[in-house]
N, C-alpha and C positions, 0 to 999 in steps of 0.2 A: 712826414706828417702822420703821425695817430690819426688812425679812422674806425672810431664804432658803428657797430650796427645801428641803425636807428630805429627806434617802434613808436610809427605812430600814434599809436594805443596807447600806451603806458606814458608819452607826452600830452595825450591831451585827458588821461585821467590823472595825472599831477597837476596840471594846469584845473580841471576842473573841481581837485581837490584843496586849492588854493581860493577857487572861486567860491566853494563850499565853506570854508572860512569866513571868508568876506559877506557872506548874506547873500554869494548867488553872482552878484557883480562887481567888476573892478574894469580901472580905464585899461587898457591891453599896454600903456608902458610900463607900469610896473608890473604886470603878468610875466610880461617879456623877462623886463630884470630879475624876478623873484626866480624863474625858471633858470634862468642863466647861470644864477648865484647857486641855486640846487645844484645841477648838474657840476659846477666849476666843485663846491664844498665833497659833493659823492667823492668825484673823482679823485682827492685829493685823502680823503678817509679809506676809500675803498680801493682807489684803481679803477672803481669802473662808474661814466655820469649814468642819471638817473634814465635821460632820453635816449642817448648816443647820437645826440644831433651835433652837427659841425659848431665849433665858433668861430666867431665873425668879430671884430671890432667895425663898429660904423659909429658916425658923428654924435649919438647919443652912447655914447660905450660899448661895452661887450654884449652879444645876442645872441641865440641861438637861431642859425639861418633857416632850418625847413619849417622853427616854429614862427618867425616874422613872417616870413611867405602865407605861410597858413592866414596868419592874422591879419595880413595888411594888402594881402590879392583880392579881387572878384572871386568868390569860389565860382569852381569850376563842375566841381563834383561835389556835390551834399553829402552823399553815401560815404566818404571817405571818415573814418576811424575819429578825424577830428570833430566832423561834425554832429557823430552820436552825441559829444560828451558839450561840442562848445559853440554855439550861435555865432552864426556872422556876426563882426562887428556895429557898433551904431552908437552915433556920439561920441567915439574914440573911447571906446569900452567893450567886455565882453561879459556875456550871461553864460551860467550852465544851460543846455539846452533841456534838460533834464534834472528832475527837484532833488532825484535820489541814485543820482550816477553809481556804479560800481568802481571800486578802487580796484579789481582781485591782480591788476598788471602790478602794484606796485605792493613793494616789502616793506615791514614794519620799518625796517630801519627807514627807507624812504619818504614814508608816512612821517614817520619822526623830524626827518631832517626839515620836509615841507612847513611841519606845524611851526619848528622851531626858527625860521626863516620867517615865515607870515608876522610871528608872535613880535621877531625881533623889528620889523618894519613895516609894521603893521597902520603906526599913525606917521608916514613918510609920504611924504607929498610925492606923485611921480616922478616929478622932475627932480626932485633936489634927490633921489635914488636913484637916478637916470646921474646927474652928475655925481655923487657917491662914489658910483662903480667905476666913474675914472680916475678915482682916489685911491680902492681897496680893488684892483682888479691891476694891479700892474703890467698886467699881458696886455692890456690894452693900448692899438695905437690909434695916434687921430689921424683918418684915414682920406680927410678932406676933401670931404661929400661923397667918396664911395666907400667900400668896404675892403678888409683884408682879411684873412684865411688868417686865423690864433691856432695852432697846433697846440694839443693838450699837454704835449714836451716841456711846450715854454711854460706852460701854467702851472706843472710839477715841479720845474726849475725852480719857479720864480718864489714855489711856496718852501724852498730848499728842499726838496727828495732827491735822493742819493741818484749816480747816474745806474745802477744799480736795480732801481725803483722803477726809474723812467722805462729801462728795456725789461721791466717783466711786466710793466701796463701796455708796454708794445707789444709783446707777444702777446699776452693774452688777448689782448686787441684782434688781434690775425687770426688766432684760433677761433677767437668769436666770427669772424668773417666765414671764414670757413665752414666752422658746424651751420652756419645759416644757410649759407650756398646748399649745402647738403640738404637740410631740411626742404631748403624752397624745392629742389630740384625732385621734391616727392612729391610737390603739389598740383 
């Protein structure tokens, strides 16, 4: 299984930079899918998702699990990274927590890919995007009320990249792990 770094930070300033779009708020299952569909599109452009958060298939489609967590627990910690940029939820929705977030975690190209994600599903009812993504997300399985672990392999597969492809987004993957280890371990 592929496993990137994850940054909380640069997930909840693409998330807040989707909210920023929307006039500030949106219901959190399309937040969810918008993010999901980001990262799956990075990773298939780039080699590398936008957050480096795991994927998950669950009953509503594919999701990014540390950012459901975030959105669907009791916060525990305010102070955490996600909640500079995004409000606990309320009415099955989320607000920026702030009117003029900073983007600086995220790359033009990121920026880009967000805007053009929003622009494209912009007037998409939650749900009928929620059931979409089990249309255009063929990694997805139905997991029958719980969840299953999507490796980014399969989603490379599925979008035809060479196997080739797949193990230089594995490696890179691992070095990523690596110089992070490194860095935490100065801090």
């Amino acid at each position: 299984m592929i496993r990137f770094v994850f940054s909380e930070r640069k997930a909840a300033q693409a998330a807040a930079y989707l909210l920023k779009l929307n006039g500030g708020r949106m219901p959190y299952l399309k937040l969810i899918k918008l993010l999901y569909l980001a990262d799956r599109e990075s990773l298939l452009k780039t080699g590398l998702p936008i957050t480096g958060d795991r994927f998950v298939s669950m009953d509503r489609g594919p999701v990014l699990s540390r950012v459901y967590n975030l959105i669907s627990e009791e916060p525990q910690d305010l102070q955490r990274p996600w909640f500079e940029y995004i409000k606990p939820p309320q009415d099955y929705a989320v607000s920026l927590a702030n009117e003029s977030p900073e983007f600086d975690d995220l790359s033009p190209f990121e920026t880009k890919l967000l805007e053009s994600l929003f622009q494209t599903y912009k007037d998409t009812d939650r749900f009928a995007l929620a059931d979409l993504t089990h249309e255009i997300c063929p990694e997805w399985k139905d997991p029958q009320g719980s969840s299953i672990p999507i490796d980014p392999a399969e989603v490379l597969q599925v979008a035809g990249k060479s196997q080739e492809e797949i193990e230089r987004v594995t490696r890179d993957a691992l070095e990523l792990q690596v110089l992070a280890r490194i860095a935490c371990s100065d801090c």
